[in-house]
Backbone as ProteinMPNN parsed JSONL, in Angstrom:
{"seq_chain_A": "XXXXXXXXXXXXXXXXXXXXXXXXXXXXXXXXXXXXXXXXXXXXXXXXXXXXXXXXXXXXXXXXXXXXXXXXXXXXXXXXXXXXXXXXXXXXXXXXXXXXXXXXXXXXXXXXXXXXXXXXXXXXXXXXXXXXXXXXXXXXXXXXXXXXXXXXXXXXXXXXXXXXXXXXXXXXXXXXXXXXXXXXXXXXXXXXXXXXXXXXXXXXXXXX", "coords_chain_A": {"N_chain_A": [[6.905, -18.381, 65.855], [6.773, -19.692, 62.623], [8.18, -19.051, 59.303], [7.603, -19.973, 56.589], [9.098, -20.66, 53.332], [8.921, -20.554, 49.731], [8.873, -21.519, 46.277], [6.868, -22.917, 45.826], [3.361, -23.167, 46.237], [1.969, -25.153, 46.896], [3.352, -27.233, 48.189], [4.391, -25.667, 50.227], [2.154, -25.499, 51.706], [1.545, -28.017, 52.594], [3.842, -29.031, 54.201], [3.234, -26.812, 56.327], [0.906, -27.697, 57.717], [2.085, -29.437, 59.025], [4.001, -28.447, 60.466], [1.91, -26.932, 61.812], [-0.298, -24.667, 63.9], [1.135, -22.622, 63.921], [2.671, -21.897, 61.688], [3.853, -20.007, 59.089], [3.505, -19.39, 55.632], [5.102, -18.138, 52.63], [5.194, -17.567, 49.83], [7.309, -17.332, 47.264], [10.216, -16.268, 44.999], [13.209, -17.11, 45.351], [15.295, -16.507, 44.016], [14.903, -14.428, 43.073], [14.834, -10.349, 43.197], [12.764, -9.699, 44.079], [11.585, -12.022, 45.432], [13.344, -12.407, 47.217], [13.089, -9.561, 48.469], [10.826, -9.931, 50.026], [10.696, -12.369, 51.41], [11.99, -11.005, 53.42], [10.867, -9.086, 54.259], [8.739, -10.103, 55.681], [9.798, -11.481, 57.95], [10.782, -9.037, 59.362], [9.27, -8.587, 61.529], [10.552, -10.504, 63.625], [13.329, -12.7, 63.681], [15.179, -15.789, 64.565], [15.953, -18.004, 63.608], [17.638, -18.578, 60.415], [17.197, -20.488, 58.078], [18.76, -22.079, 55.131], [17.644, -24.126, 52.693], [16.729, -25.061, 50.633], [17.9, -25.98, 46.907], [19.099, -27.183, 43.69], [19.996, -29.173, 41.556], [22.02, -30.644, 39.053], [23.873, -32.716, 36.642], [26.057, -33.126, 34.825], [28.193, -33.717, 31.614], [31.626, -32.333, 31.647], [32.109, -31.017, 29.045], [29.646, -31.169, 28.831], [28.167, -29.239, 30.442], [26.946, -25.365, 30.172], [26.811, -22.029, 29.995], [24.425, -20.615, 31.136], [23.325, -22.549, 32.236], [25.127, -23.325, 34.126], [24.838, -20.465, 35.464], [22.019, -20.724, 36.622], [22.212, -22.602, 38.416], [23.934, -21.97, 40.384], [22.436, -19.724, 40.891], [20.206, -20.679, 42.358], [21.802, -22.282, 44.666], [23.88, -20.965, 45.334], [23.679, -17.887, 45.355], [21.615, -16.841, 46.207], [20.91, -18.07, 49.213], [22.851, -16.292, 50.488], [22.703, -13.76, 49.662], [20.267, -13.635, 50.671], [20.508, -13.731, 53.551], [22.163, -11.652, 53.983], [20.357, -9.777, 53.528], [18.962, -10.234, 55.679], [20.022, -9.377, 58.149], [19.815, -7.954, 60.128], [17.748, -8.431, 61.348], [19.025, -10.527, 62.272], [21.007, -9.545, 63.801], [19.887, -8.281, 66.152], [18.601, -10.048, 67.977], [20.504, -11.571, 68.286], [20.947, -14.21, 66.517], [20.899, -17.167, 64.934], [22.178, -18.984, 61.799], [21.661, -21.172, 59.431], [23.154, -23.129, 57.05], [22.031, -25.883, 54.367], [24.169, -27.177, 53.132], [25.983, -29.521, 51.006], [27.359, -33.238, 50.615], [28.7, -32.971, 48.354], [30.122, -30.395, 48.582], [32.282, -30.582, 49.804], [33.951, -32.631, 48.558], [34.198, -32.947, 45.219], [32.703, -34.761, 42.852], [32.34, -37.071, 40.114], [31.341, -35.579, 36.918], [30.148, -33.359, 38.27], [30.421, -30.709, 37.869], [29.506, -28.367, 37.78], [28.083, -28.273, 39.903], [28.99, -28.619, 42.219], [31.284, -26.736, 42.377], [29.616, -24.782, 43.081], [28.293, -25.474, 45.366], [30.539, -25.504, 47.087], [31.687, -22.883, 47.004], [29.721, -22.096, 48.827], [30.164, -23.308, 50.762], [32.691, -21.555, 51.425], [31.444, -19.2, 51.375], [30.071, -19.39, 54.139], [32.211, -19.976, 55.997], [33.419, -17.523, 55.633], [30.992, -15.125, 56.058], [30.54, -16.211, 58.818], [32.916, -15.083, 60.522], [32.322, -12.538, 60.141], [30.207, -12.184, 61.358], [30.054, -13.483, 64.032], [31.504, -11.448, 66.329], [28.854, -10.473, 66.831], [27.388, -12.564, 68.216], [26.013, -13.962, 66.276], [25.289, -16.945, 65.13], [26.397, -19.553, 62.92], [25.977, -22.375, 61.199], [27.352, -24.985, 59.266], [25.707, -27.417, 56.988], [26.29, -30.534, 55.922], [25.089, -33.183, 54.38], [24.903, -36.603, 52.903], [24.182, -38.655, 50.309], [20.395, -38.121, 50.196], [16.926, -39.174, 51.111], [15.373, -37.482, 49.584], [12.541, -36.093, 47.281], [14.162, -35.066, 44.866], [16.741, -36.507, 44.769], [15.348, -38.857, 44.093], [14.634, -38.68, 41.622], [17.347, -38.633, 40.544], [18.722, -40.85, 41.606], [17.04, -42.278, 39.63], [17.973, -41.196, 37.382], [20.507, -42.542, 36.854], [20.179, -45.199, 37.131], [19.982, -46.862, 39.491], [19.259, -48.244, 42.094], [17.968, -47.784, 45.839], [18.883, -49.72, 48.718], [17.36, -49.911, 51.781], [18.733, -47.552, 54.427], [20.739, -46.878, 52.82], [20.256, -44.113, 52.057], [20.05, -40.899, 53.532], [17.704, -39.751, 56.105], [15.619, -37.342, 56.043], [14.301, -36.424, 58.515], [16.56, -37.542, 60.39], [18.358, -35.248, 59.675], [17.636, -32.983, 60.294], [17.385, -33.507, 63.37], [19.671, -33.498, 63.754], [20.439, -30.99, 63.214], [18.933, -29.554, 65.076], [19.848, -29.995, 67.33], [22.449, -29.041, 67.136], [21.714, -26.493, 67.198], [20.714, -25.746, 69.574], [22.441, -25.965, 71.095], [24.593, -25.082, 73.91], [25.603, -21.279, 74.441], [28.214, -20.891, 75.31], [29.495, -21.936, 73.283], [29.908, -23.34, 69.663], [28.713, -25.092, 67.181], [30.051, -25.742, 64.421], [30.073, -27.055, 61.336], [28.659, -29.794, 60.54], [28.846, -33.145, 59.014], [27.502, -35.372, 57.42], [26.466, -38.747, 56.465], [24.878, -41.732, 54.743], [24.512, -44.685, 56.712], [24.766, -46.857, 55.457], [26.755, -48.132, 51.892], [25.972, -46.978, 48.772], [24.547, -49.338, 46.628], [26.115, -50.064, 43.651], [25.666, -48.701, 40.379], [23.492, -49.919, 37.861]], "CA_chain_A": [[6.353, -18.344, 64.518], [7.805, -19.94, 61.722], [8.107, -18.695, 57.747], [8.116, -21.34, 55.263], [9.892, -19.357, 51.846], [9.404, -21.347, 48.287], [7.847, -21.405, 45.083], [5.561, -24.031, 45.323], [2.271, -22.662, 47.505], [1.433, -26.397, 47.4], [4.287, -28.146, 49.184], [4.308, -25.206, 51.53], [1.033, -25.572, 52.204], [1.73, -29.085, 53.184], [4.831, -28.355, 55.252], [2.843, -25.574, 57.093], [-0.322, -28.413, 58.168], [2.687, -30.413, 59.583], [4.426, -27.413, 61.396], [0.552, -26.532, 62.676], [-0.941, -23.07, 63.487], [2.692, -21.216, 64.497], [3.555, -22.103, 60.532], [2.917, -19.207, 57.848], [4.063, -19.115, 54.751], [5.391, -17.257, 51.603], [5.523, -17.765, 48.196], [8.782, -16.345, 46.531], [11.341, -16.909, 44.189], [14.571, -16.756, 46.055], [16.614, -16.293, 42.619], [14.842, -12.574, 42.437], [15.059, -9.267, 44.351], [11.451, -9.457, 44.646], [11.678, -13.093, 46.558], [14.381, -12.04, 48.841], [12.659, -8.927, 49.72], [9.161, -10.236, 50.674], [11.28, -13.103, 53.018], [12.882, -10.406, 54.456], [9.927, -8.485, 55.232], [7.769, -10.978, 56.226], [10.491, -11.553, 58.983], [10.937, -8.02, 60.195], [9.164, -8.793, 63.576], [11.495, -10.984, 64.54], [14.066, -13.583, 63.112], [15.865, -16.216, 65.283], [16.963, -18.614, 63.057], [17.027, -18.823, 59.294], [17.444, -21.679, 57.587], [18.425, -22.455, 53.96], [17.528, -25.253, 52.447], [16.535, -24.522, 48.715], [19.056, -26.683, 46.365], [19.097, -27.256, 42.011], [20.805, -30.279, 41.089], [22.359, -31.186, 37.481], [25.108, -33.687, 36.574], [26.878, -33.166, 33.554], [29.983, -34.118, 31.833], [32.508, -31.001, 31.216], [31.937, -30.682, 27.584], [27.811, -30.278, 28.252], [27.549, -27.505, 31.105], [27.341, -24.312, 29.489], [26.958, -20.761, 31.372], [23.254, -20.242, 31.15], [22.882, -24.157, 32.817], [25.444, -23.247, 35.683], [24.247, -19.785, 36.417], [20.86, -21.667, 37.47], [22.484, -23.462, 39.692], [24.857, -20.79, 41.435], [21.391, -18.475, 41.447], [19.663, -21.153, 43.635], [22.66, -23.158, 45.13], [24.875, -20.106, 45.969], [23.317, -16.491, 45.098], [20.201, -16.933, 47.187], [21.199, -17.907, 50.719], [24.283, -15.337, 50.551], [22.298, -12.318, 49.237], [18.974, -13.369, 51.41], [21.157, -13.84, 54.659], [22.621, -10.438, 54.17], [18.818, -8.923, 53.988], [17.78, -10.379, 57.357], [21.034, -9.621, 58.98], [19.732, -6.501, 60.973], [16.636, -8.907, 62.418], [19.558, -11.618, 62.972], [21.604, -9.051, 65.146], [18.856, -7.718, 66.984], [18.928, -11.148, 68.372], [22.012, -13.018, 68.449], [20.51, -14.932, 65.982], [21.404, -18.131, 64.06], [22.096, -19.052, 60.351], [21.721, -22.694, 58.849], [23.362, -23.37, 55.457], [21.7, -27.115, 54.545], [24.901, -28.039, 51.985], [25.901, -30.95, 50.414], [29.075, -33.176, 50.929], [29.359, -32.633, 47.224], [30.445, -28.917, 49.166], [33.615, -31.554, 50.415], [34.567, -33.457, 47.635], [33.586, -32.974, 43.836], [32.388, -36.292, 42.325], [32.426, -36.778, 38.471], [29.733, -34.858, 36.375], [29.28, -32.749, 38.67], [31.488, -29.496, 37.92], [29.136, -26.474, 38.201], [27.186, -27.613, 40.928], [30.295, -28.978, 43.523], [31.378, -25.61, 42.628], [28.814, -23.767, 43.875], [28.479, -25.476, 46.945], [32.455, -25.527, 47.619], [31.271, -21.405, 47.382], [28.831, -21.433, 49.836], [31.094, -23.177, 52.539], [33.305, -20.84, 51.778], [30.632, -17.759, 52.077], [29.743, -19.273, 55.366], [32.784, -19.283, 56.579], [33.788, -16.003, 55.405], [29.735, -14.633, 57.477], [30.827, -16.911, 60.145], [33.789, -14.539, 61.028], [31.886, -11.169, 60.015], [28.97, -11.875, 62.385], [30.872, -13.99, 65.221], [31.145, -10.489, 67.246], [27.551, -10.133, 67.187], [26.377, -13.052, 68.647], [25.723, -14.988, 65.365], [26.191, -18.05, 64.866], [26.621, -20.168, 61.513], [26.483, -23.725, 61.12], [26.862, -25.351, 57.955], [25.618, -28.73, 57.016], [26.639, -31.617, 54.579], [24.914, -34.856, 53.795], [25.502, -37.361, 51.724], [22.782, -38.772, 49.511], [18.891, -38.027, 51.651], [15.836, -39.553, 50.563], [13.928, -36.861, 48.658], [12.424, -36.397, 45.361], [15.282, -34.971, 44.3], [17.632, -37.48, 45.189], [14.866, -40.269, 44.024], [14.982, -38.496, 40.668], [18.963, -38.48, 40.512], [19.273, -42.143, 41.253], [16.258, -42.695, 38.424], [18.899, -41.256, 35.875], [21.502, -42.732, 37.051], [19.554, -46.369, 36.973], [19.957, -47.377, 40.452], [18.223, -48.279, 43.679], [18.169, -47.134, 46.89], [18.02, -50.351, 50.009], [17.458, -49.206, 52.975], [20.149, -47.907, 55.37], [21.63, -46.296, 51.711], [20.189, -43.018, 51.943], [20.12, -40.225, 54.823], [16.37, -39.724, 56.482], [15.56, -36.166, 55.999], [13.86, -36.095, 59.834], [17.511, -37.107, 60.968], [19.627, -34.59, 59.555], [17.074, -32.31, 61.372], [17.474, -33.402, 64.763], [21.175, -32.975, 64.194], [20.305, -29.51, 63.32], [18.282, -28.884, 66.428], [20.748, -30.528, 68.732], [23.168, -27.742, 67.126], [21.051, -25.072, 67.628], [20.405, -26.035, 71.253], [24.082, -26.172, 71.925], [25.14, -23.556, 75.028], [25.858, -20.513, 73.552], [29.78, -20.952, 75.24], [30.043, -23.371, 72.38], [28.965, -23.342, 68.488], [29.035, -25.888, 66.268], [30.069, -24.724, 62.893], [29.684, -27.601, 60.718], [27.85, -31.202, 60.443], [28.629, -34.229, 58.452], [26.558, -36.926, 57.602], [26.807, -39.766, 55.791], [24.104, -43.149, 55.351], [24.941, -45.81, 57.266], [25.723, -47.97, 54.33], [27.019, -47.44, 51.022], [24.966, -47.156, 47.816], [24.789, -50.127, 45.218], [27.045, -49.432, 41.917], [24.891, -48.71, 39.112], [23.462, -51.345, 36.929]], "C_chain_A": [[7.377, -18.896, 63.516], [7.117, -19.83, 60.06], [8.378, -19.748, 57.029], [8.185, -20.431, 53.853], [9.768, -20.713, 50.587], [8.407, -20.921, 47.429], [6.716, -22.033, 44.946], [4.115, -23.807, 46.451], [2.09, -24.104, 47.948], [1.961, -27.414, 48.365], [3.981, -27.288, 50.2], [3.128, -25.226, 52.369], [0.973, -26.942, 53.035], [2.574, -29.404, 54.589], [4.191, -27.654, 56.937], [1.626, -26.659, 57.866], [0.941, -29.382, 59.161], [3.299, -29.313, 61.131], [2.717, -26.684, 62.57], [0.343, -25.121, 63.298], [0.019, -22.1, 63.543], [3.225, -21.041, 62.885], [2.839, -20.775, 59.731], [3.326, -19.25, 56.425], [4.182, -18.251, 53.446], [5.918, -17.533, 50.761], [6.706, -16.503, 47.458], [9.506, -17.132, 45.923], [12.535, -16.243, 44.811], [15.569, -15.959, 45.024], [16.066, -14.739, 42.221], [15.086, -11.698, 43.504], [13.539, -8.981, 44.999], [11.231, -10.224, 45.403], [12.428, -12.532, 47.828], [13.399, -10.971, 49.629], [11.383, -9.278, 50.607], [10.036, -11.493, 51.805], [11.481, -12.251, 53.75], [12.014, -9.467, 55.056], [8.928, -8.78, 55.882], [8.479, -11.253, 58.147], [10.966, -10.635, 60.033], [10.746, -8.14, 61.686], [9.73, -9.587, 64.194], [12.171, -12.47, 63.969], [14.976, -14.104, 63.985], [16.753, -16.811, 64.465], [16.517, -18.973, 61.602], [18.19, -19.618, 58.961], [17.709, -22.116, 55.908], [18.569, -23.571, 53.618], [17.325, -25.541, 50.785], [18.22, -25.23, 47.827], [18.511, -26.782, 44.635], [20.04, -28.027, 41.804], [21.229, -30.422, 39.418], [23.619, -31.82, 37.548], [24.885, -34.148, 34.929], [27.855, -33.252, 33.285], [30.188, -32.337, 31.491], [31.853, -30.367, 30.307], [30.287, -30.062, 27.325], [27.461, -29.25, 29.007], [27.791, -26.444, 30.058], [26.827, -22.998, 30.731], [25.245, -20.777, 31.31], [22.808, -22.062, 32.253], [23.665, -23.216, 34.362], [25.572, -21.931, 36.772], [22.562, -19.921, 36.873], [21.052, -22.001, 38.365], [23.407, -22.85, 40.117], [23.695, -19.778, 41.819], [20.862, -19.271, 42.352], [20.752, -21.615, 45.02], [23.37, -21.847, 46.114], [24.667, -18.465, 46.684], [22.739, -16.256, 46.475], [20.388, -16.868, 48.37], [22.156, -17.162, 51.223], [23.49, -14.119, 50.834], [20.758, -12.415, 50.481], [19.294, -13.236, 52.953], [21.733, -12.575, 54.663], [21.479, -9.27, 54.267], [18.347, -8.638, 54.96], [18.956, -10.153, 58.305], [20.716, -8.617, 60.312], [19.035, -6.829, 61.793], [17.465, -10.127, 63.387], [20.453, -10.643, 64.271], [21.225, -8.546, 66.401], [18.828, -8.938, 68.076], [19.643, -12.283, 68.433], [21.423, -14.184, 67.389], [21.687, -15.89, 65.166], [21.296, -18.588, 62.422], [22.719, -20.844, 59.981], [22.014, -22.595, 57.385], [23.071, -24.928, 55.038], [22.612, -27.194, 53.2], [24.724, -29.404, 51.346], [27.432, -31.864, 50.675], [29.893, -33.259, 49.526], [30.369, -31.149, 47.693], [32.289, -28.973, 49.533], [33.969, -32.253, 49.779], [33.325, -33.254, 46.281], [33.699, -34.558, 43.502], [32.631, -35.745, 40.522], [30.775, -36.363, 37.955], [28.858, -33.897, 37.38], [29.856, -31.272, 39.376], [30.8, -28.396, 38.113], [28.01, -26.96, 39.644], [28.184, -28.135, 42.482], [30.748, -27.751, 43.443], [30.974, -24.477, 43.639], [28.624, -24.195, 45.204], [29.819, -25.592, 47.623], [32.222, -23.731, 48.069], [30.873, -21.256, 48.32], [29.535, -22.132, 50.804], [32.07, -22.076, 52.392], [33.13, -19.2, 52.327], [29.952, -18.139, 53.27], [30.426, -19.314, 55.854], [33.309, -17.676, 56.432], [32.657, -15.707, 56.619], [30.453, -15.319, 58.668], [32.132, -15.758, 60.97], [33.702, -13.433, 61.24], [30.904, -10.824, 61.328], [29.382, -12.557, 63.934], [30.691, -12.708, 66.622], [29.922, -10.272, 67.389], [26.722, -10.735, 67.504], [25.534, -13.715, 67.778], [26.539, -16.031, 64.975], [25.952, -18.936, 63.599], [27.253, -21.548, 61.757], [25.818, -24.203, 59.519], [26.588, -26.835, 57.712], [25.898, -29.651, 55.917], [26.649, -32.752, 54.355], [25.36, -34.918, 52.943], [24.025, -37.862, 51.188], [21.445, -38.803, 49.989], [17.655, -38.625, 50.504], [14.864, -38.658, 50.359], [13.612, -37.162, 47.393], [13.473, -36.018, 44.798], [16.074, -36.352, 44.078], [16.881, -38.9, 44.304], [14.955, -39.889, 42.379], [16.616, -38.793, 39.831], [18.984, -39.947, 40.161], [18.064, -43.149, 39.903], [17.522, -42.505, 36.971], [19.849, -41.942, 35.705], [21.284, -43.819, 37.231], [20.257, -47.628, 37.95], [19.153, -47.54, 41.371], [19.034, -48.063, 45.219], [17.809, -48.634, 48.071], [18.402, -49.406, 50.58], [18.722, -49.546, 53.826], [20.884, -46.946, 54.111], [21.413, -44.999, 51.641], [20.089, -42.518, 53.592], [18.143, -40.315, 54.747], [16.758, -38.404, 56.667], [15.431, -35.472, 57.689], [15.779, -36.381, 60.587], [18.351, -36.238, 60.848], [18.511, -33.283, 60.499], [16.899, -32.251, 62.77], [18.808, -33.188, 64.815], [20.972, -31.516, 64.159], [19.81, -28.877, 64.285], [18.854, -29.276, 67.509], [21.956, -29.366, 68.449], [22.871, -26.663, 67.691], [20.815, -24.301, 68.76], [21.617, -25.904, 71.933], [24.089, -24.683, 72.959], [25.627, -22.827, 74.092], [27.348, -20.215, 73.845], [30.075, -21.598, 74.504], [29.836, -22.962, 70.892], [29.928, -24.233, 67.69], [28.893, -25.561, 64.613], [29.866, -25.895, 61.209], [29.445, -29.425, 60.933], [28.1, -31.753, 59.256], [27.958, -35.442, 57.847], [26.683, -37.784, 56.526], [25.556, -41.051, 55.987], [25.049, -43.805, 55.562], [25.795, -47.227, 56.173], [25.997, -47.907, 52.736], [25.784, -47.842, 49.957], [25.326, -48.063, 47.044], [25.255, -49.412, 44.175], [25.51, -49.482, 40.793], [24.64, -50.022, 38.075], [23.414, -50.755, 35.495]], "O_chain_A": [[8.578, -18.631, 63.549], [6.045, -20.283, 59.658], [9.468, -20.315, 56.968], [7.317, -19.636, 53.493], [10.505, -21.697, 50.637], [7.416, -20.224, 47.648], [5.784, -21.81, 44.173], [4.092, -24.47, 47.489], [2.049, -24.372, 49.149], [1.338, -28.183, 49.098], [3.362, -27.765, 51.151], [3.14, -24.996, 53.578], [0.367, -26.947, 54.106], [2.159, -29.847, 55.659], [4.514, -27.876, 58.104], [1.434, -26.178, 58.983], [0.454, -30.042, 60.08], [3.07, -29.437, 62.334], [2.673, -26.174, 63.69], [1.247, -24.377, 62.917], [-0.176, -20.916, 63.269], [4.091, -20.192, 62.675], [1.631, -20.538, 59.723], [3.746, -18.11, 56.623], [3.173, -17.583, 53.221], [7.123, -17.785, 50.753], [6.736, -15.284, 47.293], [9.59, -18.35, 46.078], [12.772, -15.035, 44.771], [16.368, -15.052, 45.258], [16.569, -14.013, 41.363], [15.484, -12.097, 44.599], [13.221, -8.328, 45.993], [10.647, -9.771, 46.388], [12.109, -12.328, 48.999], [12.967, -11.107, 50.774], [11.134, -8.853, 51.735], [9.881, -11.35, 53.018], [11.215, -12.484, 54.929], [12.239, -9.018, 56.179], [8.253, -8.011, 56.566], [7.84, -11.215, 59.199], [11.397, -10.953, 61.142], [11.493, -7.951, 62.646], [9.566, -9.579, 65.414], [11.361, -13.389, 63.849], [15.766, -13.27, 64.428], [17.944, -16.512, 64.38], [15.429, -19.5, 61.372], [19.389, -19.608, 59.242], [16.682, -22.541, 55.379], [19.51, -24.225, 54.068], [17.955, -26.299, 50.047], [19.366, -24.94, 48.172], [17.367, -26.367, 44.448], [21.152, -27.503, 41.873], [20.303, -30.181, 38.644], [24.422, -31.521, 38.432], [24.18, -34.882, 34.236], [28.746, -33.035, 34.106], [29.369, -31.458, 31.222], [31.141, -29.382, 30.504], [29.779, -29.271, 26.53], [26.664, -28.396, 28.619], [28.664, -26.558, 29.197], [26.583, -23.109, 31.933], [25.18, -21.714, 32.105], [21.741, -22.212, 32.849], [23.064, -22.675, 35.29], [25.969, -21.884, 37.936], [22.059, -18.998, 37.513], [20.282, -21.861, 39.315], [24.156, -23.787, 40.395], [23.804, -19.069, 42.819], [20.913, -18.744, 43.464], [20.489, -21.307, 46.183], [23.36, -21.817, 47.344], [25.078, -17.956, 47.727], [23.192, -15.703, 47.477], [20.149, -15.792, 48.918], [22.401, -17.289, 52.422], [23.51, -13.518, 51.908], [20.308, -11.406, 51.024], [18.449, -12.68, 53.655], [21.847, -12.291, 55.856], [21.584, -8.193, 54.854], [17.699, -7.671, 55.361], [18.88, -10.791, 59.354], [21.395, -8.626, 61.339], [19.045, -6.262, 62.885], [17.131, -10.591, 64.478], [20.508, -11.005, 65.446], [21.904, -8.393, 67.417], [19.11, -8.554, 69.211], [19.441, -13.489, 68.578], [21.659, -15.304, 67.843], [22.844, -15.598, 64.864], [20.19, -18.478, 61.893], [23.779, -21.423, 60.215], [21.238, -22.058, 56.594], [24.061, -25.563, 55.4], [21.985, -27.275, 52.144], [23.737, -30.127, 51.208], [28.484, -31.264, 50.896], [31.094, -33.48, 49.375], [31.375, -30.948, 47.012], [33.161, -28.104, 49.555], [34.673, -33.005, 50.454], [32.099, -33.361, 46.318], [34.589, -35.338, 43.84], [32.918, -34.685, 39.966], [29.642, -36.645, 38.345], [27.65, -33.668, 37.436], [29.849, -30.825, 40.522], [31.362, -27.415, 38.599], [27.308, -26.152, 40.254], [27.838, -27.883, 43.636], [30.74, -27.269, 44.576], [31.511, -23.733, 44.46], [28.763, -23.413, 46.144], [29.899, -25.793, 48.835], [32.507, -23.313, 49.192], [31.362, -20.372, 49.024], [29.57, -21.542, 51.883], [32.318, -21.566, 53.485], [33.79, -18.415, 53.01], [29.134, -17.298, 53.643], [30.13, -18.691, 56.873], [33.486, -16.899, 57.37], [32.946, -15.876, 57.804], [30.952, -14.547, 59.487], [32.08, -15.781, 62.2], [34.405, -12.865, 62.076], [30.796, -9.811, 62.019], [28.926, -12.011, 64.939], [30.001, -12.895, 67.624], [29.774, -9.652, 68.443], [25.548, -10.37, 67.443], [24.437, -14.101, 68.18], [27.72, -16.159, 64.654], [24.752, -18.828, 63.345], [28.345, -21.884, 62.216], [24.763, -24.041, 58.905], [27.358, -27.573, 58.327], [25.571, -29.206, 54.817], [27.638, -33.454, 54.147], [25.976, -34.137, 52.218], [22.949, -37.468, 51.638], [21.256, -39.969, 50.335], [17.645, -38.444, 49.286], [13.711, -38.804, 50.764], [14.049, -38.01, 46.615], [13.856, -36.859, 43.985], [15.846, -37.109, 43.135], [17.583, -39.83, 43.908], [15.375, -40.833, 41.71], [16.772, -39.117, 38.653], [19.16, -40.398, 39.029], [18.246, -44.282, 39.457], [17.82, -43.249, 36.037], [20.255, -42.129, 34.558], [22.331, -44.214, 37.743], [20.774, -48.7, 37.634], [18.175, -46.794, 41.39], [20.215, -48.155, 45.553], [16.621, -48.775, 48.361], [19.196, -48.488, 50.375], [19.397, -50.553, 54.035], [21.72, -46.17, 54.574], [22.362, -44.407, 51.127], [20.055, -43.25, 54.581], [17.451, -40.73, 53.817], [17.808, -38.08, 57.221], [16.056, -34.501, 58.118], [16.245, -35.455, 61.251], [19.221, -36.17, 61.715], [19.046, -32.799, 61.497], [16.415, -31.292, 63.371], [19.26, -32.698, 65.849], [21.361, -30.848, 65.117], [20.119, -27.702, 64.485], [18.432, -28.951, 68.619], [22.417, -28.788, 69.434], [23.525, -25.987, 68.484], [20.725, -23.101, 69.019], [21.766, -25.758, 73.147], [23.663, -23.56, 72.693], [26.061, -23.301, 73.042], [27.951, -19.495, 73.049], [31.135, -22.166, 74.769], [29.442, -21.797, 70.94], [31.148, -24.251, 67.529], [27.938, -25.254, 63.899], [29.543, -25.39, 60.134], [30.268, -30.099, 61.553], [27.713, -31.115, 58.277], [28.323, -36.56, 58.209], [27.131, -37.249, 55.512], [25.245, -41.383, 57.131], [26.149, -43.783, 55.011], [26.751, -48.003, 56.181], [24.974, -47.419, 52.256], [24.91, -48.688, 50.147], [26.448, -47.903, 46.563], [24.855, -48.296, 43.841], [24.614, -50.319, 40.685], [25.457, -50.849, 37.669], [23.382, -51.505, 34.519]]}, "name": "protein", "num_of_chains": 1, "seq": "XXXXXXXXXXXXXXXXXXXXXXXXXXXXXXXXXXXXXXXXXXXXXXXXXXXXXXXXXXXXXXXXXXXXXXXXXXXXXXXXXXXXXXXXXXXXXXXXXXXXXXXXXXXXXXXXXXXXXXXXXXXXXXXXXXXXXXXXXXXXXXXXXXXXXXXXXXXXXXXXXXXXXXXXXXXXXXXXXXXXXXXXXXXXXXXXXXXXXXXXXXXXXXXX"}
């Protein structure tokens, strides 16, 4: 069985026709206590491997973040998969279970304009390794991941502001960073792979 967790009934609804009759899903806001708990009880009967993926982008200079902008983006970016991964931890030990953090390689190098949200993901590798060492004895395992620019809306929005284009070959394909994730997952359990790289194949055109 698999849980699909977001705000939008409509994407998940889409998602869930692709995943086909094993898919269910649940409408929540991760950023509350009322989101987290309905994931986490939706999952009670049994949790192998949870996955976060949920991200909030902004790119600003210094002078324009302010605190109400970059606790937005530490409640989705950072809060969320910390505090919702510590909910389901009782269904993850029950079963040696696995934990996916889908970063960024902003997580590995801060770029310019982009101080509260390289932050927050510099956090969350560091709150997966921290879990990674807590749950280790129990047969959990934690892999964290970190493309480089992927072809979503997000991303297609980003390089709209930023008044560039995308050829092909310049961005990641969403379906591949997912088979890297399921070739992790699959790994023998004498092994675990704790974090993934990725990068497109070729670099992005400079801005016009």
């Amino acid at each position: 069985m698999v849980h699909l967790g977001g705000r939008d009934r409509a994407k998940l609804e889409r998602v869930a026709r692709l995943a086909g009759k094993a898919a269910r899903i649940v409408v929540a806001d991760i950023t509350t206590r009322a989101g987290i708990a309905a994931l986490a009880r939706r999952t009670r009967a049994g949790l192998d491997i949870l996955v976060h993926s949920a991200g909030l982008y902004r790119q600003e200079s210094i002078e324009a973040i302010n605190a109400k902008a970059w606790a937005e983006l530490d409640a989705v970016n950072l809060h969320a998969p910390v505090i919702l991964t510590m909910a389901c931890l009782a269904q993850l030990r029950a079963v040696s279970g696995q934990v996916v953090f889908i970063n960024s390689t902003a997580g590995l190098h801060a770029g310019p304009r982009t101080l509260a949200y390289a932050a927050g993901k510099h956090g969350l590798r560091a709150a997966a390794d921290a879990l990674r060492q807590q749950v280790s004895p129990d047969g959990i395992r934690v892999l964290s991941v970190f493309p480089g620019r992927t072809d979503t809306p997000m991303q297609r929005a980003i390089l709209k502001a930023e008044k560039r284009t995308a050829p092909p070959g310049t961005l990641l394909r969403a379906e591949d960073i997912a088979d890297m994730v399921l070739a992790a997952l699959k790994a023998p359990r004498s092994s675990e792979v704790t974090e993934i790289v990725m990068r497109p194949s070729k670099p992005l055109p400079a801005g016009r």
